[in-house]
C-alpha positions as CSV (number, residue, x, y, z in Angstrom):
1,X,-70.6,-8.3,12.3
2,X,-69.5,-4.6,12.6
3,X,-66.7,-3.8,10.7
4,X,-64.5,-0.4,10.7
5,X,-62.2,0.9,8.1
6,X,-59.6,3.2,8.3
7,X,-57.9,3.9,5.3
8,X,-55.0,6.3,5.4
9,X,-54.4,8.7,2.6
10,X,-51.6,11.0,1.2
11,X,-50.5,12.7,-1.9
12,X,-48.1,15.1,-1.8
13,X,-50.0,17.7,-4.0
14,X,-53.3,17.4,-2.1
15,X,-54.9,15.5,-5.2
16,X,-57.8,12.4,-4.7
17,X,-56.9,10.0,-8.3
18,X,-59.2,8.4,-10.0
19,X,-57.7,4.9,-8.6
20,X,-58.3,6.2,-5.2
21,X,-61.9,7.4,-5.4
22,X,-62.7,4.3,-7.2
23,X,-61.3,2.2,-4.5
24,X,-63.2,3.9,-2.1
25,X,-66.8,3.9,-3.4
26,X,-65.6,-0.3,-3.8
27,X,-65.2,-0.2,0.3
28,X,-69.0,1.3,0.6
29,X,-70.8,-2.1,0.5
30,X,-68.0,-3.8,2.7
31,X,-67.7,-1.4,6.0
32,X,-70.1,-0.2,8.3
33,X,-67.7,2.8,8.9
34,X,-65.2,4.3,7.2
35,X,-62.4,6.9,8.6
36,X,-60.1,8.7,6.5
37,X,-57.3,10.2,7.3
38,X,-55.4,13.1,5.7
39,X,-51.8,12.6,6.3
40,X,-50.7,16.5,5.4
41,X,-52.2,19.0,3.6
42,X,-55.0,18.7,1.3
43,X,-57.1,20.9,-1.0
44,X,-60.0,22.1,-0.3
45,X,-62.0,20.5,-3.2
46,X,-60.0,17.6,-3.0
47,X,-61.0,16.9,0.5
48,X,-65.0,17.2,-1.0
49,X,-64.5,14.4,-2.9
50,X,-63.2,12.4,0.2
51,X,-66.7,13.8,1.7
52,X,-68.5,11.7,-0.9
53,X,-67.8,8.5,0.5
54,X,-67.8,9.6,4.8
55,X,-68.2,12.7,6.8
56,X,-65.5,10.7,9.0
57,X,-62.2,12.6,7.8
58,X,-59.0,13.0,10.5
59,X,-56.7,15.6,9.1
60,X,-53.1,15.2,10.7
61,X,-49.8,16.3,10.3
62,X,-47.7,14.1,8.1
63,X,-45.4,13.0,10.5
64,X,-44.8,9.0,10.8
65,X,-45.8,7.5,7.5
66,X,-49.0,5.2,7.8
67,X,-47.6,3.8,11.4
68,X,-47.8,7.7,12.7
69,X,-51.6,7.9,11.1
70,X,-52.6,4.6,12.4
71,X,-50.6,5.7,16.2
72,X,-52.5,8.8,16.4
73,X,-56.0,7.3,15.7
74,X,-56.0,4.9,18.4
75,X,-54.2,7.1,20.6
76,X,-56.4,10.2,19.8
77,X,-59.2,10.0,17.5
78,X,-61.1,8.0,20.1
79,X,-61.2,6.5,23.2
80,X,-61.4,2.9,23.9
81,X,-64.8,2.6,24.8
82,X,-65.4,3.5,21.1
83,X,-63.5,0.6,19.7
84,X,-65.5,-2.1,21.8
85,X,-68.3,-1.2,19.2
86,X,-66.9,-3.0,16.2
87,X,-66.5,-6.6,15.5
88,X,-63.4,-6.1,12.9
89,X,-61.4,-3.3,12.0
90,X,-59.9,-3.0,8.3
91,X,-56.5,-0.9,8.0
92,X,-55.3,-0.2,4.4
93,X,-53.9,2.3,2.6
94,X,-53.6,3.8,-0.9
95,X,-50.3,2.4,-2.4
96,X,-52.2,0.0,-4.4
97,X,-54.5,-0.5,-7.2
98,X,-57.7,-2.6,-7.2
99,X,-60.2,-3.5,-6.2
100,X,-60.2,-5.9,-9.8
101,X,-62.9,-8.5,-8.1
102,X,-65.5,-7.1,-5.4
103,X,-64.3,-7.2,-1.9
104,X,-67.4,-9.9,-1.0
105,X,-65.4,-12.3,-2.0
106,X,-61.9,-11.6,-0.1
107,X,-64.2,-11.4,3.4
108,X,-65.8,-14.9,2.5
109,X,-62.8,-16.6,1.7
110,X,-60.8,-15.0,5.1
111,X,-64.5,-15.7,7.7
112,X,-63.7,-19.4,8.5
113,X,-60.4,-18.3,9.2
114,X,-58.8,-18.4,12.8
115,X,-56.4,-15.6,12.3
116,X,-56.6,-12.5,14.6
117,X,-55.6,-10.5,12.0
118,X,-54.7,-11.4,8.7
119,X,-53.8,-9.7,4.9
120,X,-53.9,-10.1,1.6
121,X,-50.2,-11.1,1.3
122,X,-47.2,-11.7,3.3
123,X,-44.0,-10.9,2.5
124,X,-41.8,-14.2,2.5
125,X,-38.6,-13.0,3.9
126,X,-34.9,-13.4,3.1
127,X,-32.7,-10.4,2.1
128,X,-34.2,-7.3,1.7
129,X,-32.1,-4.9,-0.9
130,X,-33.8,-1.7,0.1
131,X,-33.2,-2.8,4.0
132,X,-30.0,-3.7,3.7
133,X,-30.6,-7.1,5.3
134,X,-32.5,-10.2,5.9
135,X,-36.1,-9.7,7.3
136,X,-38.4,-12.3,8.7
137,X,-41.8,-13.2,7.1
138,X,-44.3,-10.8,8.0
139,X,-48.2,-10.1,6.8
140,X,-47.9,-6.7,4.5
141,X,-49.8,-4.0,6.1
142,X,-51.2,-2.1,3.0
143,X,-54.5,-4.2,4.1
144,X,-54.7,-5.6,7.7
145,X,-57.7,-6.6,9.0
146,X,-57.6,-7.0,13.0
147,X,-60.1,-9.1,15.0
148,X,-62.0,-7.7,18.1
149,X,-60.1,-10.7,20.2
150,X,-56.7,-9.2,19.3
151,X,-57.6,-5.4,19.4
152,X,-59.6,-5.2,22.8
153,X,-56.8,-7.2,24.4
154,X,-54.0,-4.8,26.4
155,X,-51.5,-5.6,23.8
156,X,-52.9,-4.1,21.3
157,X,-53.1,-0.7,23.0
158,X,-49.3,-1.2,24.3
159,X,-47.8,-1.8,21.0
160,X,-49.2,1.7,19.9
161,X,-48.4,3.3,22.8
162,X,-44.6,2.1,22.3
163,X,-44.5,2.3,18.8
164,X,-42.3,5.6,17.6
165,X,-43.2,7.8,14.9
166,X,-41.1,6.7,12.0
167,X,-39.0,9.0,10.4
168,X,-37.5,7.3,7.6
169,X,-39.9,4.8,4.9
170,X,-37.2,2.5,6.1
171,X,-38.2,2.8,10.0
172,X,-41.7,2.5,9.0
173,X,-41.3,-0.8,7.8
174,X,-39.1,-2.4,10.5
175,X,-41.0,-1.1,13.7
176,X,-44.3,-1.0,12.2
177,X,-44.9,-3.4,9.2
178,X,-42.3,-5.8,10.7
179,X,-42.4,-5.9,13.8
180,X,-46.6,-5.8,13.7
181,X,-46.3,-9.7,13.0
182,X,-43.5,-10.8,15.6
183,X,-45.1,-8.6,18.3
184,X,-48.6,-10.2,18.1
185,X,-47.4,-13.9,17.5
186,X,-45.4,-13.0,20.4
187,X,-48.6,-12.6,22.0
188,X,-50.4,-15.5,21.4
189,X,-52.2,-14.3,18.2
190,X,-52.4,-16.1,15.2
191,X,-51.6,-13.9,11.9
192,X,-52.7,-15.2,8.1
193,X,-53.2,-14.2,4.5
194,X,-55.8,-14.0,2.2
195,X,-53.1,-15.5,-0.9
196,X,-51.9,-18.5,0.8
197,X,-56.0,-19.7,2.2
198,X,-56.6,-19.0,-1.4
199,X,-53.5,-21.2,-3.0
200,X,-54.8,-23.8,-0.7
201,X,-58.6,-23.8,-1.7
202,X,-57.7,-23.7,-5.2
203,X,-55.2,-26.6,-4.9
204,X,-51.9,-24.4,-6.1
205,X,-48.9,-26.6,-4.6
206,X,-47.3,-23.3,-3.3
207,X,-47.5,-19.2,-3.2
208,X,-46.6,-17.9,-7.2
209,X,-43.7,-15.4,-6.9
210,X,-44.5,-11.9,-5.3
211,X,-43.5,-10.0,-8.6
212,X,-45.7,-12.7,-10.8
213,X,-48.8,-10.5,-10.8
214,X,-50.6,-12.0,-14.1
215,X,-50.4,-15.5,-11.9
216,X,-51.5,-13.9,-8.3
217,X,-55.2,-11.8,-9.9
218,X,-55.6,-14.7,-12.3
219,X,-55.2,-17.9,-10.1
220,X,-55.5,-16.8,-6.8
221,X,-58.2,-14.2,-7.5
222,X,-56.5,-11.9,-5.9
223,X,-57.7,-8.4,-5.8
224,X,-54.9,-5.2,-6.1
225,X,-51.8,-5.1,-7.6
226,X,-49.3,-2.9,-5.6
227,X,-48.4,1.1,-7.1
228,X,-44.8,-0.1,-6.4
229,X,-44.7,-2.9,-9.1
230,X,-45.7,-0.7,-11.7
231,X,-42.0,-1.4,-12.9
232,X,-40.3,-0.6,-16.9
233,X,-37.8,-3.8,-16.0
234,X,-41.3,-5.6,-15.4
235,X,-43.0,-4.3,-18.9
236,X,-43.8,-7.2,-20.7
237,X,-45.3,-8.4,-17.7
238,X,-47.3,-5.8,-17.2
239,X,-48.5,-5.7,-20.5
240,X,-50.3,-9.2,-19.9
241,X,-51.8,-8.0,-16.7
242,X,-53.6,-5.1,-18.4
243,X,-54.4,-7.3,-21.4
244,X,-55.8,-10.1,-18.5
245,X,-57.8,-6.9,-16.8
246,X,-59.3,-5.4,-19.6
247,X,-60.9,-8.5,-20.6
248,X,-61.8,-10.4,-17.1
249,X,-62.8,-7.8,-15.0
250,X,-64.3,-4.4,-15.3
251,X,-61.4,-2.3,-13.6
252,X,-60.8,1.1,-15.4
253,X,-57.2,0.7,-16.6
254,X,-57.8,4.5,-17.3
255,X,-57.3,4.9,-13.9
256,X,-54.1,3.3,-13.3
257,X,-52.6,5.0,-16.3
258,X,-53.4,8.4,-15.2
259,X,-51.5,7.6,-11.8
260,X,-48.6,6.2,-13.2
261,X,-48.5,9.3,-15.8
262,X,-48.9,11.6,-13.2
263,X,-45.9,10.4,-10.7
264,X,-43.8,9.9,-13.7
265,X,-44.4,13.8,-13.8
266,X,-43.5,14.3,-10.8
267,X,-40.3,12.0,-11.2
268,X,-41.7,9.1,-9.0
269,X,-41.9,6.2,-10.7
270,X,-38.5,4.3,-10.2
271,X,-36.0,3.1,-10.9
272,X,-37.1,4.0,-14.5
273,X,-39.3,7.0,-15.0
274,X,-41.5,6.7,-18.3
275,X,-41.4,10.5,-18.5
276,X,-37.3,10.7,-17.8
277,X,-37.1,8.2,-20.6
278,X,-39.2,10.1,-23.3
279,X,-37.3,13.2,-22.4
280,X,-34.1,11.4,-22.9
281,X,-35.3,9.9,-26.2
282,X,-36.0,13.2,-28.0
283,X,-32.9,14.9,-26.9
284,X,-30.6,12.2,-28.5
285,X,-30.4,10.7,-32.2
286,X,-29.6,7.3,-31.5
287,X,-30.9,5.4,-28.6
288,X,-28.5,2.1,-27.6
289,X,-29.2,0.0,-24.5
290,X,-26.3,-0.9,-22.2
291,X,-26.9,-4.6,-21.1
292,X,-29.1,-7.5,-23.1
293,X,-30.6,-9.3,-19.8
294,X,-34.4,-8.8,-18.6
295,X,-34.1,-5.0,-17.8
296,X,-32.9,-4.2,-21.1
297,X,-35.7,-6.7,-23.3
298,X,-38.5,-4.8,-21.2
299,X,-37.3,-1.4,-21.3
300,X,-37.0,-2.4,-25.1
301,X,-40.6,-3.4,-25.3
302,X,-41.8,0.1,-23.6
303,X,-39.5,1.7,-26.3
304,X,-40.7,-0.1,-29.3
305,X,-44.3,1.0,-27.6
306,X,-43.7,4.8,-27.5
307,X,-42.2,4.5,-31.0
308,X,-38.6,4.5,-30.5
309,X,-36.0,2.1,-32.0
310,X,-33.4,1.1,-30.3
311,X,-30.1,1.5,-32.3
312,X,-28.2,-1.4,-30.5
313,X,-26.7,-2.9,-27.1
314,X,-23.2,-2.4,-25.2
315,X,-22.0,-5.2,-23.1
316,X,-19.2,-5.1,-20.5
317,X,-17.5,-8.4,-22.0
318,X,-17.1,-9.9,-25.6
319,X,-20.3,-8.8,-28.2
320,X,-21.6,-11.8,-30.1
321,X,-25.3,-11.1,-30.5
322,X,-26.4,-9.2,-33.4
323,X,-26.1,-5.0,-32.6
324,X,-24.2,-5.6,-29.8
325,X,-20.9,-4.1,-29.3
326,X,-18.5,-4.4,-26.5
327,X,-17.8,-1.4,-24.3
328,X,-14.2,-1.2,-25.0
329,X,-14.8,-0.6,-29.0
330,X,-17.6,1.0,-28.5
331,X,-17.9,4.7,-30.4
332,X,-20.7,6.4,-30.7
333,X,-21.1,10.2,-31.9
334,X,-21.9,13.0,-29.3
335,X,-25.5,12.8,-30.7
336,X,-26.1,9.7,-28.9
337,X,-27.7,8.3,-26.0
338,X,-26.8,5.4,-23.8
339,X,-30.0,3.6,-21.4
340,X,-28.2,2.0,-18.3
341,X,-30.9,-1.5,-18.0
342,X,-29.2,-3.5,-15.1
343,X,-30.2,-4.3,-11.9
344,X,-29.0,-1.9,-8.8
345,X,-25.6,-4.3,-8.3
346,X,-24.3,-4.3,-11.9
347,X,-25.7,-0.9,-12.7
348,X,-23.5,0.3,-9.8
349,X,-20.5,-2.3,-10.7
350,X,-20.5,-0.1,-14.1
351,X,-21.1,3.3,-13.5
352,X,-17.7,4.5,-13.4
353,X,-16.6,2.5,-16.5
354,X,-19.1,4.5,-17.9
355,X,-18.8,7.9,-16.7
356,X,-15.4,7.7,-18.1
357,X,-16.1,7.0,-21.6
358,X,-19.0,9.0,-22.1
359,X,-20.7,12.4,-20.7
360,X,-23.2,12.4,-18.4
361,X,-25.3,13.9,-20.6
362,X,-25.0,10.6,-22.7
363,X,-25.6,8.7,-20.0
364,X,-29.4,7.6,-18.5
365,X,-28.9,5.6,-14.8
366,X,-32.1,4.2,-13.3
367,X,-32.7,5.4,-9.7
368,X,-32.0,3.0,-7.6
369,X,-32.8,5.2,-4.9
370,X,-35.0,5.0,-1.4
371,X,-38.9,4.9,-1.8
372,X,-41.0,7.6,-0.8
């Protein structure tokens, strides 16, 4: 069994994290190749420590997200005659942290599999806020592993040939991530995930939430936890998965804590930004949340953590819990701060009410804004 990786990286100030190397020195024992690819620029000492795990790198232009990377390596790296060498070949990228158990044991559960290609999880389908509409179920590509049946066969080559270059995170997902699944079932092939063979060996009656990461590494053994659910209106949460980590597996939670620190730097940690928060704290006297539902009771907890109290809560209707006043006899002194913790409908539904009674500078909205 020869198996091929190609793991697509990017940061937009050239920079290799700790979370990053670590994930690729895990990949060492589990490939028998592995390409990298630089989507944009990258420094030069950064790219040394890329060196350290293959003398395979493809530097592109960062055109097309991880569909343009993947488009241009099988449309130019190589020819075809190149990919008949390998048995499997493994697709991932870095918006994820992990490996928390070694990848040995992902590759044995998936081997007595039938699946052409397969991931670690698929995304169930429904409504998608930051699509603006309903998507169907579909195997997340951050890790899509591709059998030599499927990838030899003319289809494959087609669907890359066809496939634009992205230019919106959006368009990524729909004509790449998306449309990935229905094109090869389409096609005859057979797609699967490494969470739901698990659930079944392990007797789980059905798939734990997406968002319920403690459940998914615990239970199902799954591997990586996703950059993107590093979320303040998740805290608590989060808090047991670290605690779970720190004293079941061996991952360096250093490392994870020194990426989230450094996008919150760069302001990219949403739709609350730790460092936006802190920054917000010292410039105000008193700290009051607006809401009392889930958002606000974790972005509480990550208060409380950082050594801030808050002063009290502001609801839209009728205050009845203890420091909680209503928004229309609400006064508070120009000292103040207000931290908006809703979720992107309400927080919207109440941003003028707002705006009008207090500054902006008073005010701290999450971003509910498009991923990068």
């Amino acid at each position: 069994m020869k198996r091929m990786g190609i793991f697509i990286f990017y940061d937009s100030q050239g920079t290799v994290a700790p979370y990053v190397a670590y994930l690729l020195e895990s990949l060492q024992t589990s490939l028998d190749r592995l390409l990298i690819v630089v989507n944009g620029d990258i420094r030069k000492q950064e790219k040394e420590k890329l060196r350290k795990f293959t003398p395979h790198i493809f530097q592109r232009e960062n055109i097309g997200y991880d569909a343009g990377a993947y488009k241009d390596v099988f449309t130019q790296y190589a020819d075809r005659k190149f990919w008949e060498s390998w048995d499997e070949i493994l697709l991932l990228n870095d918006t994820f942290y992990g490996p928390f158990y070694p990848w040995s044991q992902v590759f044995e559960t998936m081997q007595g599999s039938s699946c052409d290609f397969w991931g670690l999880s698929r995304h169930p389908g429904g409504m998608v806020d930051l699509l603006a509409g309903e998507v169907p179920a579909h195997v997340q590509s951050y890790f899509l592993l591709i059998r030599r049946r499927m990838f030899l066969h003319p289809a494959f080559w087609e669907f890359w040939d066809r496939l634009p270059y992205p230019g919106s995170y959006k368009e990524a997902i729909r004509k790449f991530e998306i449309a990935f699944s229905g094109y090869f079932t389409e096609k005859g092939f057979c797609g699967g995930c490494f969470a739901e063979i698990s659930a079944g060996q392990k007797g789980l009656p059905k798939i734990p939430d997406i968002y319920d990461v403690e459940t998914w590494i615990r239970d199902l053994g799954f591997p990586v936890c996703k950059r993107k659910y590093y979320l303040l209106h998740n805290y608590i949460g989060l808090q047991k998965v670290f605690r779970y980590l720190e004293a079941n597996t061996k991952y360096p939670l250093e490392a994870i804590k020194e990426d989230v620190h450094r996008r919150s730097m760069e302001g990219k940690v949403k739709p609350y930004n730790p460092e936006s928060i802190r920054r917000f704290c010292l410039a105000h006297r008193r700290i009051y949340l607006f809401g009392m539902g889930n958002h606000a009771r974790n972005i509480e907890c990550f208060l409380a953590e950082t050594g801030v109290e808050v002063s009290g809560y502001i609801v839209s209707g009728d205050a009845k819990a203890p420091k909680a006043m209503s928004l229309k006899d609400c006064r508070l002194c120009a000292g103040d701060g207000i931290i908006v913790a809703l979720d992107g409908k309400n927080c919207r539904e109440v941003s003028g009410k707002l705006q009008n009674r207090f500054s902006l500078k008073q005010l701290l909205f999450p971003d509910y804004g498009e991923e990068t």
